[in-house]
C-alpha positions in Angstrom: -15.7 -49.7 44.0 -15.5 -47.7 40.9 -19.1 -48.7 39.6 -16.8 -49.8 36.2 -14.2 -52.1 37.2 -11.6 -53.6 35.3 -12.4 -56.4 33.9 -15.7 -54.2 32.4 -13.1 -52.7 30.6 -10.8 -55.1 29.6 -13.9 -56.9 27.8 -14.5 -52.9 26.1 -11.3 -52.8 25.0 -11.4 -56.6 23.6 -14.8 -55.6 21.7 -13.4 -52.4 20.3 -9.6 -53.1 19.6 -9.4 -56.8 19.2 -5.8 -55.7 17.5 -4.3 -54.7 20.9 -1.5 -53.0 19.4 -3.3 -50.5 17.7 -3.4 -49.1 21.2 -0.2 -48.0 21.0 -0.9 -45.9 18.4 -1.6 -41.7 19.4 -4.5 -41.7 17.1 -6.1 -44.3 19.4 -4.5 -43.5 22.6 -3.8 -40.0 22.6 -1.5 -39.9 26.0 0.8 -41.9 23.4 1.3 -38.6 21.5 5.1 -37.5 21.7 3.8 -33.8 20.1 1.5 -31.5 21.0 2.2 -27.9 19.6 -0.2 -26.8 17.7 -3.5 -28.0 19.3 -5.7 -25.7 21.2 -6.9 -26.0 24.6 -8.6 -28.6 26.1 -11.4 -29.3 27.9 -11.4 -32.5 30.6 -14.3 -34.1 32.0 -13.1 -36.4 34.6 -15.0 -38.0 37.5 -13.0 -38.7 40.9 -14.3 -42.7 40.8 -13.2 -43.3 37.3 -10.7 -46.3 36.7 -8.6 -44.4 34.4 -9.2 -40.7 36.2 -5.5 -41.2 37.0 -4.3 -41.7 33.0 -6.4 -38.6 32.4 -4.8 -37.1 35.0 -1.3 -37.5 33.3 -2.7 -36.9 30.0 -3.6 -33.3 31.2 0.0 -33.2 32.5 1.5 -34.1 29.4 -0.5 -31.6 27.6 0.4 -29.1 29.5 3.9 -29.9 29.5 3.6 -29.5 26.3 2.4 -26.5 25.5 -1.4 -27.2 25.2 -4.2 -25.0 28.3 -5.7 -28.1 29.6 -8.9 -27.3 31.7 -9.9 -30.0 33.8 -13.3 -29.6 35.5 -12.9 -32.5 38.2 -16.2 -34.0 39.7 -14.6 -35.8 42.6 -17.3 -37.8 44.3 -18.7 -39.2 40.7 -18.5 -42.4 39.0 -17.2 -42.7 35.8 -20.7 -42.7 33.3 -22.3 -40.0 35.5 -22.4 -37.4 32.6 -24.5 -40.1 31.0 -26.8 -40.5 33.8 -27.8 -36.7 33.5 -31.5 -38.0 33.0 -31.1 -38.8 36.9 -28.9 -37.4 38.5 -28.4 -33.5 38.5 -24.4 -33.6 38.6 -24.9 -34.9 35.2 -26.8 -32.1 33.6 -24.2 -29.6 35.2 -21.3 -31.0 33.9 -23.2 -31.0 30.4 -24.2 -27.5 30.2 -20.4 -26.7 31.9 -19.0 -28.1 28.5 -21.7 -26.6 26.2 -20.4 -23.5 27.7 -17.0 -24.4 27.3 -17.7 -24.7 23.6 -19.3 -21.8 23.0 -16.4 -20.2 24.8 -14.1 -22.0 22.7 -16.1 -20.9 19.3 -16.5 -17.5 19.9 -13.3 -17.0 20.5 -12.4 -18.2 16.7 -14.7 -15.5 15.5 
């Protein structure tokens, strides 16, 4: 009932990473990083009806544990995509203008 099931995106991750193993790798798979001092905060887009909403979930965890502000603006009653959709659906064009003001947060603070 996620809109994006599973086998949707096993055949993603079959198109994009035909080399499974490479998804063990933090450069590809970021939740497989073992270090994360040293990055700056981080901003989270994550609809409720996602399939992997709970591996971002623990990837927010994880950065937090270690050391890293994770902000995580949850849309619980979206599917994953919806940001995409923002051309019909008004939750959308929030969550799009909530991150361009999240950037502009995050560069003028480096000023």
């Amino acid at each position: 009932g996620y809109f994006f099931e599973a086998d949707a995106l096993e055949w993603i991750i079959g198109m994009n990473f035909p080399d499974r193993s490479v998804l063990q790798d933090w450069r590809v798979s970021p939740i497989r990083a073992t270090d994360f001092r040293g990055l700056p905060p981080a901003f989270i887009v994550l609809a409720g009806a996602d399939i992997l909403r709970d591996d971002i979930e623990e990837y927010a965890r994880l950065l937090h544990d270690g050391g890293v502000t994770p902000y995580v603006c949850r849309y619980h009653t979206n599917i994953q995509g919806f940001v995409a959709m923002a051309g019909a659906i008004e939750v959308g064009r929030i969550a799009i203008a909530e991150s361009a003001q999240q950037l502009r947060t995050a560069l003028s603070a480096g000023r």
